[in-house]
N, C-alpha and C positions, 0 to 999 in steps of 0.2 A: 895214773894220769887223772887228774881234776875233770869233775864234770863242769858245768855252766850253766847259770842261771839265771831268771830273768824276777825281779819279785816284784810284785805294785804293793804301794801304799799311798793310800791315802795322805799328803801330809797333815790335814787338821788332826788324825790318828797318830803317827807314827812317821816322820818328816828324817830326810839325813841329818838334819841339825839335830833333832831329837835322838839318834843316834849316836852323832859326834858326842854331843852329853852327857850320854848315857855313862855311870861308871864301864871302866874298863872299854869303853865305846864299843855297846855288848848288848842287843835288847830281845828279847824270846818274841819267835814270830809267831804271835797268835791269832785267832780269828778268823784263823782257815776256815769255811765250812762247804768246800766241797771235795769231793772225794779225789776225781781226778790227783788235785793239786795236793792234798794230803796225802796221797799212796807215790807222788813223788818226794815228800818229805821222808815217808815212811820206808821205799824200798829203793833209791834212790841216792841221794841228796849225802854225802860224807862232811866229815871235818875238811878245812880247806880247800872246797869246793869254792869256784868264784860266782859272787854275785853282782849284777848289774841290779842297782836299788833303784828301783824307778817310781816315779810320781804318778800318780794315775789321781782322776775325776779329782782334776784342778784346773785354774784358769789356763795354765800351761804343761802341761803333761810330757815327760818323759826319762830318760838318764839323768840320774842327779849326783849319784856318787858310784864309789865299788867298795862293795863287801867279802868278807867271806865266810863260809859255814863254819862254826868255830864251837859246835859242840855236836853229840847226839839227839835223836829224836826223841823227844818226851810227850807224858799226856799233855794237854795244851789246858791250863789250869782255870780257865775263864769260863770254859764247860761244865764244871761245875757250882761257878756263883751266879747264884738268885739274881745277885743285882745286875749282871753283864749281861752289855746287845748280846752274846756268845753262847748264853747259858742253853746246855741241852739235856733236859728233864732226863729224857731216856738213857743219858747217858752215866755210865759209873765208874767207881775208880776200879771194879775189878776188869769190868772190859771197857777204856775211855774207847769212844770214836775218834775224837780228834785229837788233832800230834800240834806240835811247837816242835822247833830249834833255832838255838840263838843264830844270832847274823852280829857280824863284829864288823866293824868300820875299817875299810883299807884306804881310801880317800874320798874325802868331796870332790866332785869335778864339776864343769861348767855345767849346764842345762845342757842336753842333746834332745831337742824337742822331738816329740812323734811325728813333725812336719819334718825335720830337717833328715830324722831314720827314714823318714818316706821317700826321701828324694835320694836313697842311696840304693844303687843297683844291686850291692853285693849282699845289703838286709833285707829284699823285696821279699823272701820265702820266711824271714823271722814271724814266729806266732803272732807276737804281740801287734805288729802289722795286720793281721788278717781279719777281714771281716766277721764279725761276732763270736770272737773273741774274748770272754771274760775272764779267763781262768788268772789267781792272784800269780801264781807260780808255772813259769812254763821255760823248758829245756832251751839252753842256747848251745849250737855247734861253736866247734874250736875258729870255724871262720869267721862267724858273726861275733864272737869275742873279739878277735884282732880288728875285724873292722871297726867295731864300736872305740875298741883303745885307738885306734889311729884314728880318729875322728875327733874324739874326745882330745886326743894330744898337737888337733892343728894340721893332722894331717891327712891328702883326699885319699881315699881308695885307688 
């Protein structure tokens, strides 16, 4: 059984359009730098696992499309260049800290704002609702998938 997952990105980083255009519409999720959220990519997170790809710290914040996990966990390759916000000195390729796994494109869908997740009873206990709150990657139950699909597809809980 697929686990479920909640990812933020930044769109000036990394947007579902940037996605969509991605060859193979296929882009390695890097830039993780905490642990929590890495040790669920790491022990965690399989191949066609669903992803809810969400916008985060934008004018309008929320579900933007669905993904899904569409490879294994690797080092996350930005850790090691000089020139990346990402780069960690202490870090090396015999022992990387941080992990990447690609995220593939299942579709675009409308915006599902964090105002309109807010108003829904059956995602009141979803993380990314919860106050202070920052983790990029954080676990969705199989309810809170269906309700975000029926929501997304027009229809109420």
């Amino acid at each position: 059984m697929p686990n479920y997952w909640l990812m933020k990105s930044e769109p000036d980083e990394a947007s579902i359009d940037d996605l969509a255009a991605a060859p193979h519409q296929t882009l390695p999720w890097t830039g993780v730098r905490n642990y929590q959220a890495r040790n669920f990519m790491r022990d965690e997170m399989r191949p066609g696992d669903g992803v809810l790809f969400y916008h985060s710290s934008c004018a309008q914040p929320g579900v933007a499309g669905l993904a899904h996990i569409a490879g294994r966990v690797t080092a996350d390759e930005t850790q090691f260049d000089a020139a990346s916000p990402y780069h960690d000195a202490k870090s090396t390729r015999a022992a990387p800290r941080w992990l990447q796994i690609d995220v593939q494109l299942v579709r675009k869908t409308r915006l599902l704002s964090l105002a309109e997740m807010r108003e829904a009873p059956e995602l009141a206990d979803m993380r990314v609702l919860q106050r202070g709150n920052r983790l990029s990657i954080t676990p969705v139950t199989p309810q809170q998938w269906a309700a975000v699909l029926r929501r997304l597809d027009g229809e109420a809980a």
